[in-house]
C-alpha positions in Angstrom: 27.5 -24.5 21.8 30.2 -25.9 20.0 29.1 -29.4 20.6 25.8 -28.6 19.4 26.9 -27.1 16.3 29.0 -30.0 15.8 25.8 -32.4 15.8 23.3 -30.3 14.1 25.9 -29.0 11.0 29.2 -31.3 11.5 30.9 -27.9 12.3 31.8 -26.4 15.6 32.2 -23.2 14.6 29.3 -22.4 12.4 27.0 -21.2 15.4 29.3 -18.9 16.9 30.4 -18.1 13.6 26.6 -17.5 12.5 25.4 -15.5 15.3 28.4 -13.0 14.7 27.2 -12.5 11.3 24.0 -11.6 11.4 24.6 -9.3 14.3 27.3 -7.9 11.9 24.6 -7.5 8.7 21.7 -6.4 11.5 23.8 -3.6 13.0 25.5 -2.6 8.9 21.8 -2.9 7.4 20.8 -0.6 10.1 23.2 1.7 9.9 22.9 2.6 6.0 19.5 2.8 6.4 19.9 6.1 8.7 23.1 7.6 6.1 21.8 9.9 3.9 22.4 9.0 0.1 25.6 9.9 -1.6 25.4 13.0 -3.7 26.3 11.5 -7.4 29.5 13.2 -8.3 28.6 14.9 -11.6 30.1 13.1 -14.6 32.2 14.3 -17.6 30.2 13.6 -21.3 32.8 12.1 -23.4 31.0 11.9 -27.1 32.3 11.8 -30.7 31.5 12.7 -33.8 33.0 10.1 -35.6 31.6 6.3 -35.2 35.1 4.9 -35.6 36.3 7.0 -32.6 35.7 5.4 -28.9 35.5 8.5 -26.9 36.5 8.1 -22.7 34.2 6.3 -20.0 33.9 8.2 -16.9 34.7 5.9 -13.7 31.4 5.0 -12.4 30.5 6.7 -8.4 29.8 4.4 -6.0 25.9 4.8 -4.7 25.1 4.2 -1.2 23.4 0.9 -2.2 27.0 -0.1 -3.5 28.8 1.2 -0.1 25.9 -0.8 2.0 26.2 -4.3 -0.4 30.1 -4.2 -0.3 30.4 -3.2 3.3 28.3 -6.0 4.2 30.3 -8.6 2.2 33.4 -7.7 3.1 32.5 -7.2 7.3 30.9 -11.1 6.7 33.7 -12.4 5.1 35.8 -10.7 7.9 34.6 -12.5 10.3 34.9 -15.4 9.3 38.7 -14.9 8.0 39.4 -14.0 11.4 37.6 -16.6 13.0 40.2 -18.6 14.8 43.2 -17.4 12.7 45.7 -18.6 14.8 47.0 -18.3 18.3 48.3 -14.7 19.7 50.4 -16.8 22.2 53.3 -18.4 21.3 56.7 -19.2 23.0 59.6 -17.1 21.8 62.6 -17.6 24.1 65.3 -19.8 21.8 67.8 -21.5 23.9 71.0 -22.1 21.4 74.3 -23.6 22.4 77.7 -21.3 22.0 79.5 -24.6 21.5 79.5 -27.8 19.6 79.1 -30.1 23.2 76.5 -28.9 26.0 74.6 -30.6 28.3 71.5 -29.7 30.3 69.9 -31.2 33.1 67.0 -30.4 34.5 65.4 -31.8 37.7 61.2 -32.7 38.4 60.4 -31.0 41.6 56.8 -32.4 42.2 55.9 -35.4 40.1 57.9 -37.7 37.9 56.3 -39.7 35.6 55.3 -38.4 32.3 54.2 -40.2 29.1 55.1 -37.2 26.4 58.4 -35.0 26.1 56.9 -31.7 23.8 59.8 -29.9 21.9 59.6 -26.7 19.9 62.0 -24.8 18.0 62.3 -21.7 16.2 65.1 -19.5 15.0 68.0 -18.6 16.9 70.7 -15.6 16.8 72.0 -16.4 13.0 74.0 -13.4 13.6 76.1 -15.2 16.3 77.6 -17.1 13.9 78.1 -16.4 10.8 79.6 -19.6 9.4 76.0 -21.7 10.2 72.4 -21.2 11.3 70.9 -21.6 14.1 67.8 -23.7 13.7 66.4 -26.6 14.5 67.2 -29.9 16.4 70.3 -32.1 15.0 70.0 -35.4 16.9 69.9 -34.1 20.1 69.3 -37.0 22.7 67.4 -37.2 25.7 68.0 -39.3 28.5 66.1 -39.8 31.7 67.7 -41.1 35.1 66.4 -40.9 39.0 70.4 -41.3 40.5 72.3 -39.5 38.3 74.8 -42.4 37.8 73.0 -44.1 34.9 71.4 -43.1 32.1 68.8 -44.4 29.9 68.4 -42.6 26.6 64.5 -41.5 26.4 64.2 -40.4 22.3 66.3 -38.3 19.9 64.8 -35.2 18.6 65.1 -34.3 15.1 64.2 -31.5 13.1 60.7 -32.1 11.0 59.4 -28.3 10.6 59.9 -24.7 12.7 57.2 -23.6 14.6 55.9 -26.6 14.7 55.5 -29.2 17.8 57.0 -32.0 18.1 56.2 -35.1 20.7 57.8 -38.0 21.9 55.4 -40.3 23.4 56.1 -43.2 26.3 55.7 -44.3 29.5 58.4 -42.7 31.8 59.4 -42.4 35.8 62.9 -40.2 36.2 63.3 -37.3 38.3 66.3 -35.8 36.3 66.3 -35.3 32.5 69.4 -34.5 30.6 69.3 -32.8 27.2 72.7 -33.5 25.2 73.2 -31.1 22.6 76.3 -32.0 20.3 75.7 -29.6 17.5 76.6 -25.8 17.4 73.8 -24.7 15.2 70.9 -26.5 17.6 67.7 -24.4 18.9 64.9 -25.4 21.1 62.8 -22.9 22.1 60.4 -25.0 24.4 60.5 -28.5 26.3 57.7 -30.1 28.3 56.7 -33.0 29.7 53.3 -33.7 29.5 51.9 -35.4 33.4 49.8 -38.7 32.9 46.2 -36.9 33.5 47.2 -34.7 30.2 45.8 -31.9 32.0 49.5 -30.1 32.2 53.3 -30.5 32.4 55.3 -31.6 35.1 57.1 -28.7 36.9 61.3 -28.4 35.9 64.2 -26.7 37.3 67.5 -26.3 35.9 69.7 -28.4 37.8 73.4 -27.9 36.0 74.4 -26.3 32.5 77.6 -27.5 31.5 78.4 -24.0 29.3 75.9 -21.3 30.8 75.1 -18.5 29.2 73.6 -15.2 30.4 72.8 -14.7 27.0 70.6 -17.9 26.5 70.5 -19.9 29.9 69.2 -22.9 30.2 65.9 -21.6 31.8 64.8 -20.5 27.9 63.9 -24.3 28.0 61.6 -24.4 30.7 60.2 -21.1 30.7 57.1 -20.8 28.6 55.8 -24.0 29.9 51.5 -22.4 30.1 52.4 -21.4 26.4 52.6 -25.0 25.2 49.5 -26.4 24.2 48.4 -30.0 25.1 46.9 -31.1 21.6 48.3 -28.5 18.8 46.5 -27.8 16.1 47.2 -25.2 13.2 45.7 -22.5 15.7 48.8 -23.1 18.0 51.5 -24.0 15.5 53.1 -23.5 11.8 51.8 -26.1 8.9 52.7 -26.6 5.2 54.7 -23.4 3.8 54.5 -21.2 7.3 58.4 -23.1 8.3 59.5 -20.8 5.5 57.8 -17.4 5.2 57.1 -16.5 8.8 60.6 -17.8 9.6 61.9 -14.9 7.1 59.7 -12.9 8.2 60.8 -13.1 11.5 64.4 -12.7 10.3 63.5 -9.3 9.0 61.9 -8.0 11.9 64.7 -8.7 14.1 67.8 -7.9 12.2 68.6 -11.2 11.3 70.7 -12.4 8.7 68.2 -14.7 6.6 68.4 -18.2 6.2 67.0 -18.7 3.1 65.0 -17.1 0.5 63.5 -18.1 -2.6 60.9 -15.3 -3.2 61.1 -11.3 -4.0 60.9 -9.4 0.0 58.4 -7.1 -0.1 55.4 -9.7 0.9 57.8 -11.2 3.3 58.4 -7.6 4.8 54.4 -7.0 5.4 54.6 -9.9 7.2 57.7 -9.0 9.3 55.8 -5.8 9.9 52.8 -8.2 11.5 55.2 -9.6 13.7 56.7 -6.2 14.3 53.7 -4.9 15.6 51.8 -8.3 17.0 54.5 -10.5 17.9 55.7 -13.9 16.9 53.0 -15.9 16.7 50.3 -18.0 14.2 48.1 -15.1 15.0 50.9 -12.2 14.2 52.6 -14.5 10.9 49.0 -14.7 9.1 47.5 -11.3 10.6 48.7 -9.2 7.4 47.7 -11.9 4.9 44.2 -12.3 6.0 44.1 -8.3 5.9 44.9 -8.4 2.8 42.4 -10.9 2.1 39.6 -9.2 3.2 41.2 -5.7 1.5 40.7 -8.1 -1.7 36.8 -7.8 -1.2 36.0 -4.1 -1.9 38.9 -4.4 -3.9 37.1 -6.6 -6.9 33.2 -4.9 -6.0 35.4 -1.5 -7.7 36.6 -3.9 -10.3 33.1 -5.4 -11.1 32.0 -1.7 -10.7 34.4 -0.3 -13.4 33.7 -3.0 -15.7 30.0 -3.6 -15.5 29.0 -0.6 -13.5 25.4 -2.2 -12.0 25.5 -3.1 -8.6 23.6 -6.3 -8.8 26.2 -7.8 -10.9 29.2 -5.7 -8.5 27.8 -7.5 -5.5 27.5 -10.8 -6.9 31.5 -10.7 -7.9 32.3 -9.6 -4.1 30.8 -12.7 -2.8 32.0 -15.0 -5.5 35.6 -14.2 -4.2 34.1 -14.2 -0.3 32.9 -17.6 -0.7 35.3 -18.8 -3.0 37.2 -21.5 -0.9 41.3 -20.6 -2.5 40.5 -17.3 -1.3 39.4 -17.6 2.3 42.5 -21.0 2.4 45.1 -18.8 1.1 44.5 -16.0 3.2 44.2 -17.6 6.4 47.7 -19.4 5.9 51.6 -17.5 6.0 52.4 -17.1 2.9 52.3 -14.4 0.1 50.1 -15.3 -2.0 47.4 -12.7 -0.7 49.6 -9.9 -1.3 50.3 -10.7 -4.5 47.2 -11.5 -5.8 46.0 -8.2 -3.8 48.8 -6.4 -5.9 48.1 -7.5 -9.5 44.0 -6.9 -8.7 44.9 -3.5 -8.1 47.1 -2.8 -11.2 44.6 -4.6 -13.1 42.0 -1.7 -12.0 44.2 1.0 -13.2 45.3 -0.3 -16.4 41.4 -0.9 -17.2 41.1 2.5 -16.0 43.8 3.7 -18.7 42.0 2.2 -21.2 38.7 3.9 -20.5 40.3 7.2 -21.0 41.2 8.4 -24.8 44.1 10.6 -26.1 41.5 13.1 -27.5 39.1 14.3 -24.9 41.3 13.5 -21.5 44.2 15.4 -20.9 47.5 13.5 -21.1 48.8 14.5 -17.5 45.6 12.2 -16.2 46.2 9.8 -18.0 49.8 9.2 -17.2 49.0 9.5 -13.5 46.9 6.6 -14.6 49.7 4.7 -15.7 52.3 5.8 -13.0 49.9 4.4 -10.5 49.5 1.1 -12.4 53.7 0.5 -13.0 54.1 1.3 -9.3 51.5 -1.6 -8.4 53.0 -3.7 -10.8 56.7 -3.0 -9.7 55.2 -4.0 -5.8 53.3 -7.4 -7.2 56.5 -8.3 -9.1 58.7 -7.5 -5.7 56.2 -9.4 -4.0 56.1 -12.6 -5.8 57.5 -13.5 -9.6 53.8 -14.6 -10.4 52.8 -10.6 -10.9 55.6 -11.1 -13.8 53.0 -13.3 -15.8 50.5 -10.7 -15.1 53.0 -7.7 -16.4 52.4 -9.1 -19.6 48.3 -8.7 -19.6 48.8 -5.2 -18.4 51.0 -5.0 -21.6 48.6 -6.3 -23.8 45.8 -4.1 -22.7 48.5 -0.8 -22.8 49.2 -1.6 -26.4 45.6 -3.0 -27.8 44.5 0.5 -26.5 47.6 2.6 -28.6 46.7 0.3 -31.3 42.9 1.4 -31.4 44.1 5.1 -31.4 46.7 4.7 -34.2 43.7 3.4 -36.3 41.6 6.4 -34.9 44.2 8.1 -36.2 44.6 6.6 -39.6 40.9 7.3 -40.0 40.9 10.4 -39.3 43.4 11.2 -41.7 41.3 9.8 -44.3 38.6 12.3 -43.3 40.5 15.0 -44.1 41.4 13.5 -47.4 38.1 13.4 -48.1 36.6 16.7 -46.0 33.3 16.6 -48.3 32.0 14.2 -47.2 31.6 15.2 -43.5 30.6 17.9 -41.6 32.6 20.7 -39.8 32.2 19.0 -36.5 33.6 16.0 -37.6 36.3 17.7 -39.1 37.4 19.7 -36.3 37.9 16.5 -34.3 39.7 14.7 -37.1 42.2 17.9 -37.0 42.3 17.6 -33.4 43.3 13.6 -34.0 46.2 14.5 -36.0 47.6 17.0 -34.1 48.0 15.8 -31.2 48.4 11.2 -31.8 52.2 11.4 -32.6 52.9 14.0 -29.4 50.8 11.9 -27.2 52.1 8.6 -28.7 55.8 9.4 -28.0 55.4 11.1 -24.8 53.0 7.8 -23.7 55.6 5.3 -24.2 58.4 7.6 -22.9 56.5 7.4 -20.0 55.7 3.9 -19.6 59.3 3.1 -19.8 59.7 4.5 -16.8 56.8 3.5 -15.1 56.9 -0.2 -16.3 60.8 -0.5 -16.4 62.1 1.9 -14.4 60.2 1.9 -11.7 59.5 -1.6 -10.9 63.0 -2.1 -11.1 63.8 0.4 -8.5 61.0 -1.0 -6.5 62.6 -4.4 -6.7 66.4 -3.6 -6.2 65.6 -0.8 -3.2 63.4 -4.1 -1.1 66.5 -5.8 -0.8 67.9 -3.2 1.1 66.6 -3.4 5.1 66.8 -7.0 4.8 70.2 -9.3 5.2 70.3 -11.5 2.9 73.8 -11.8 2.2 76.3 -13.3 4.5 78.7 -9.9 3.9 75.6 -7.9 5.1 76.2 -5.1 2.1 73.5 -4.2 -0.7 74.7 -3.8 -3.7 73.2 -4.1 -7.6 75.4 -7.0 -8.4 74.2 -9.3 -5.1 70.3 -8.1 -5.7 71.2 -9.5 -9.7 73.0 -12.5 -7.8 69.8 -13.4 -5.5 67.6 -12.8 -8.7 69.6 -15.4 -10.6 69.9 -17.6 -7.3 66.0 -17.6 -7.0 65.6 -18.6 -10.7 68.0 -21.2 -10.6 66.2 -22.5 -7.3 62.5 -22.9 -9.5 64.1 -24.0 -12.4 65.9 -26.9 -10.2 63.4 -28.3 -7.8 63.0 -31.7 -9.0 61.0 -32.6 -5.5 57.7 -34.4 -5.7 54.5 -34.2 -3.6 51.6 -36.4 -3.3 49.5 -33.7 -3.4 50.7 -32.0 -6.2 48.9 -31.0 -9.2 48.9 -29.3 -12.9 46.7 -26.7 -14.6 44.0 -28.4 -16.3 42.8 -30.1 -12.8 42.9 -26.7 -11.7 40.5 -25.8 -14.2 38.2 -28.9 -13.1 38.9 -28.9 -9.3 40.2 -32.6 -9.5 43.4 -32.2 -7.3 43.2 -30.3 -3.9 46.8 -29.6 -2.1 46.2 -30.9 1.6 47.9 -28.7 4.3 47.3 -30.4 7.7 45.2 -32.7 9.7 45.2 -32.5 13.3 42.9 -33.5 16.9 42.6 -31.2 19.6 41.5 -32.0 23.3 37.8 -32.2 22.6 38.6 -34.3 19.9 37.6 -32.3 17.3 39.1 -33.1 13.8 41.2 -30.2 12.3 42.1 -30.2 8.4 42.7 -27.4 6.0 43.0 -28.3 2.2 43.2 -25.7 -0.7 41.2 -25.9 -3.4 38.2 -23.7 -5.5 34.3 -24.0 -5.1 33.4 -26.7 -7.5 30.8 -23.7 -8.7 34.0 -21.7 -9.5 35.2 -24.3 -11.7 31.8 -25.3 -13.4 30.5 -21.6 -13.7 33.7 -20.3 -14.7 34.3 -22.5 -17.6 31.4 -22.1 -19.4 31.9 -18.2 -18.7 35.5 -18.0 -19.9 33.8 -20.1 -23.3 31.5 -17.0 -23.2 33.7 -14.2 -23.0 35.9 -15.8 -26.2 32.4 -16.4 -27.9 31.7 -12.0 -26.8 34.8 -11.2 -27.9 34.9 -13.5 -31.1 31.4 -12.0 -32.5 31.1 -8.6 -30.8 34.5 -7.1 -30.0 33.4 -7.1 -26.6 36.0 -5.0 -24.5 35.3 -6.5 -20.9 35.3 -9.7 -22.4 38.9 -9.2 -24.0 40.0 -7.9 -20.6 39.2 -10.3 -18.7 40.6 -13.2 -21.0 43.7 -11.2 -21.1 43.9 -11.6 -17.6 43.1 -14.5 -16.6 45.6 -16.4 -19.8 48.3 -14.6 -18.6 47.8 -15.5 -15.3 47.3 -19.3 -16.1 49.4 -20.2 -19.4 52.7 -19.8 -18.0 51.8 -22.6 -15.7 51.5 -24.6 -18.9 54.8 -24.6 -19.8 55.9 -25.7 -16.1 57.4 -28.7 -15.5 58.6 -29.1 -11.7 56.1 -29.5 -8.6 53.4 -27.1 -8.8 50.0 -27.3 -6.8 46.2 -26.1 -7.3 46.8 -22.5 -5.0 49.0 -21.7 -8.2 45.2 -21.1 -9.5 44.9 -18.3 -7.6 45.5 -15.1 -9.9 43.2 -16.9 -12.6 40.6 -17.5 -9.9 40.1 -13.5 -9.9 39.7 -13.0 -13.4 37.4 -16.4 -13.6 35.0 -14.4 -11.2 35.1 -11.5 -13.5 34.2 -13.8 -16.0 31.2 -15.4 -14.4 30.4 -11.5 -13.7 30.4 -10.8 -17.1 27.7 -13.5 -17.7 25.6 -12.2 -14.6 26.0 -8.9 -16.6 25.1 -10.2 -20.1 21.5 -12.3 -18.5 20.6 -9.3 -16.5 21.1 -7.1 -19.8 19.2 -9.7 -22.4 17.5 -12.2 -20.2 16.2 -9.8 -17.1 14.5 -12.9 -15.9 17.2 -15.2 -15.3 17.7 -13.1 -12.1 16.0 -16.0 -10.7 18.1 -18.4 -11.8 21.6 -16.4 -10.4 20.7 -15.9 -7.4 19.9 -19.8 -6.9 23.5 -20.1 -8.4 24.9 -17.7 -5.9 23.1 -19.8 -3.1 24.3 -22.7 -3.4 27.6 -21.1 -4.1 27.5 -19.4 -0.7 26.0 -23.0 0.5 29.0 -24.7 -0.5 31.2 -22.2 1.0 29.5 -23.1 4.3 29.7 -26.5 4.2 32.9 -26.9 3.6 34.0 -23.9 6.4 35.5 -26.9 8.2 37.9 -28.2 5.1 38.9 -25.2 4.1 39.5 -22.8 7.4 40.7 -26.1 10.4 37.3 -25.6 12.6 36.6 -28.3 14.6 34.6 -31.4 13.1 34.5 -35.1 13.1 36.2 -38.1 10.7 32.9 -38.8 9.5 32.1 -35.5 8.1 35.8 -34.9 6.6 34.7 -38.5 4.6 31.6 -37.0 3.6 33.4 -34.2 1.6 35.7 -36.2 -0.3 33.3 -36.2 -3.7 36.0 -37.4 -6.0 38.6 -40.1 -5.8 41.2 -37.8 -5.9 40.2 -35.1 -3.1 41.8 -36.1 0.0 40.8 -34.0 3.3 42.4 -36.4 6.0 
């Protein structure tokens, strides 16, 4: 099947891939058909009596038809997130040297020649030593000999990446193989070498150990051997940003004292808990983030709900971000970008949620749970990944453009009771009401949010340093989370690398500059290569739709409009004033609210233009067309040179 697919759609996944989903949609479609309908929760009437006063919006019920549309996304995109995520097998037995000189030699009890020696390293026991680390191959040599008097020296391994495979090809005959380790701090987890049919690996034994260990004998080498894949691809091994955030993930799960970090830990800890719970592995590093990826799905639908509250428009935003290709790249891929993204969504919801509500006809206590919910997300995004500091600052704005509107309320409604005349009793009652009770509720609102947007996030920070050891002395305190804080700015502020792949924000904005993450062939000789980048509909569609949000805003005051700009300029100007190495998946928080925008046009053509229905839905098909096509770019499945050519569009994408 997968060779067929190959040859009728240039992807070898897409049947498989196909016939899951439409079992999937069959079996959903079917089963909300039989559910009864939801009983509409009844909803509170906020109204005024004063045009100047904006009264509160109840949260809009999901309807069964909403439950159905978003179930149905989200179990699609599922599958295909999942699809060949990433190995559950991986070797995990790290041999490591207890001094600075060791040799091993190992002996080929049934064949001898080879024409590959496979190496793999990951972490050792950093908590052996706590001078170095132990990690990685430092020029350690390998000679191959059939008499054991001479030697001839074979390669030198060097470290290039963890978790990642590295191979030494030739064209060898030895029986014995000696492995001459001359550094303290060396790892290898794995060594193999590969028979001259390519259909395995020549069976080793450990012939002598000159410092054996019961701790890590020289077995750990040899032992994993059916673990090792013949042709590695990202489904077996680490690529681009996984030989960091796994690796400290890894650290956290097992006690160990970190090697490096260069991020806030509380991402970095739902990924340890992956490993925790599924093992070291490409499958048990990315598990959490594509979780979180597909958690991002219903996720927006309630954002699209709250803000727009039809479910034509609601559905259309969950599949902009299914299909988007950032989204489905990022979350397939170690690192924390998911999380955060999933973090600042989610305090975005709440803070629009805040802002629905009024200090007149809600009581107070709801509306600070509001806020207590939203400062707790925020404390998690920022203790997650710095980036949910840039989006702090739109919750901000929105917290305070709100209090500003009821200070005017209240201005206003002091200059009804100036002039009582000239309104009715009604009106005057709620004018009284305003005046009582804006100074109480205006205090007691930012007392709060001091704590729950200071405080808080704060605590949240300082108290996810503490499982984790990160410092050589082991101890937590307030001055070494302060010295890590400063440590990690100081790292950003520094890097002065470059990378051919790297980018800036305006060819974010026009998809000109994809960030490529791996190329690889596998047995079959299928192509493999994952790049990160949007849907050029993204781009196209959300331009024009962030132009017609400031044009909404700009002539009607139009509130979803403002909120969605706030978001998505918070999330991208920082990046403007950036100078080191940055790349396009830095997009990614102003890809959400770019949806939301494009949402927000859906919304405004359904609303004045009931015909252009026509016309979105041949947007969104294409858009989901797209998404298809490029499956094989932007998730690794197998396909062919000539197809990765046929992708590049522009000069400047590069796929391999």
């Amino acid at each position: 099947m997968k060779n067929l697919s190959l040859n009728l759609t240039g992807d070898s996944e897409l049947f498989i891939l196909a016939l899951k989903c439409m079992i999937a949609f069959a079996v959903l479609y079917a089963l909300f058909h039989f559910l009864p309908e939801i009983k509409k929760r009844k909803k509170e009437n906020f109204t005024s009596s004063l045009d100047f006063v904006k009264p509160s919006r109840s949260a809009p019920s999901l309807t069964k038809t909403d439950l159905r549309n978003m179930s149905i996304v989200t179990v699609l995109y599922a599958i295909v997130s999942f699809h060949m995520l990433g190995s559950a097998t991986f070797v995990n037995t790290t041999w490591q040297p207890s001094d600075e000189s060791t040799d091993l030699v190992y002996e080929c009890t049934d064949d001898t020649k080879f024409d590959a020696i496979y190496a793999i390293y990951n972490e050792g026991d950093n908590n052996s030593n706590p001078d170095n680390y132990q990690l990685g191959f430092h020029n350690i040599n390998i000679y191959g000999s059939n008499g054991r008097n001479s030697w001839d020296l074979l390669c030198t391994m060097e470290s290039k990446g963890i978790y990642q495979y590295k191979i030494y090809e030739g064209d060898w005959d030895y029986k014995y193989v000696w492995v001459a380790s001359r550094d303290k701090n060396d790892t290898i987890t794995e060594f193999a070498l590969r028979n001259l049919n390519h259909d395995g690996f020549l069976k080793l034994s450990v012939l002598s150990d000159s410092d054996p260990s019961e701790t890590y004998p020289a077995e750990y080498l040899i032992d994993e051997t059916e673990k090792v894949p013949l042709s590695p691809t990202y489904y077996e091994e680490g690529y681009f940003d996984e030989v960091y955030h796994p690796r400290n993930a890894w650290e956290i799960a097992n006690g160990q004292r970190m090697y490096a970090t260069v991020h806030p830990l509380f991402g970095t800890n739902l990924m340890a808990l992956s490993i925790r719970l599924l093992g070291l592995s490409p499958f048990g590093w990315r598990f959490a983030g594509a979780l979180f990826g597909v958690l991002m799905i219903p996720l927006i639908y309630a954002l699209c709900k709250l803000l727009f509250h039809k479910t034509f428009a609601c559905t259309c935003g969950a599949v902009l971000l299914g299909a988007e290709f950032m989204h489905i790249t990022t979350s397939r891929i170690g690192t924390l970008e998911p999380f955060s993204v999933f973090f600042i969504m989610w305090m975005f919801y709440y803070m629009i949620r805040y802002t629905e509500t009024s200090f007149y006809d809600t009581p107070l206590k709801k509306q600070l749970k509001t806020l207590f919910v939203c400062g707790l997300l925020m404390g998690i995004a920022i203790a997650t990944k710095w980036t949910g500091c840039y989006s702090a600052v739109g919750l901000a704005i929105l917290l305070f453009a709100n209090l500003i509107q009821r200070f005017r309320e209240y201005l206003k409604a002091k200059n009804v009771l100036k002039q009582k005349e000239s309104y009715s009793i009604t009106q005057i009652r709620e004018a009284e009401k305003i005046t009582s009770v804006f100074v109480k509720n205006l205090v007691i609102t930012l007392a709060c949010c001091v704590v729950f947007f200071i405080i808080i996030p704060l605590i949240i920070y300082f108290v996810t340093y503490i499982p984790d050891h990160v410092w050589k002395d082991d101890t937590w305190s307030l001055k070494n989370v302060v010295k890590q804080t400063l440590y990690i700015y100081n790292y950003h502020k520094g890097v002065t690398a470059t990378h051919p792949y790297q980018s800036v924000w305006y060819q974010w904005l026009l998809d000109i500059r994809p960030i490529w993450y791996h190329i690889s062939t596998d047995a079959d000789g299928y192509r493999h290569t994952i790049s990160c980048f949007s849907n050029p509909l993204l781009c196209l569609g959300g331009l024009v739709s962030i132009f017609m949000c400031f044009a909404q805003y700009i002539l009607h005051k139009d509130a979803n409009a403002f909120t969605i700009l706030v978001g998505y300029l918070t999330a991208l100007c920082p990046w403007l004033l950036v100078d080191r190495c940055v790349f396009s998946y830095h997009f990614y928080p102003s890809s959400i609210f770019t949806i939301l925008a494009i949402v927000f046009v859906i919304d405004l053509l359904m609303r004045q233009k009931p015909e252009s229905k026509n016309f979105i839905i041949a947007f969104m098909t294409v858009y989901v067309l797209l998404f298809v096509i490029f499956l094989p770019i932007t998730c690794g499945f197998g396909t062919t040179q000539a197809y990765i050519d046929s992708l590049e569009w522009l000069g400047t994408w590069h796929f391999g």
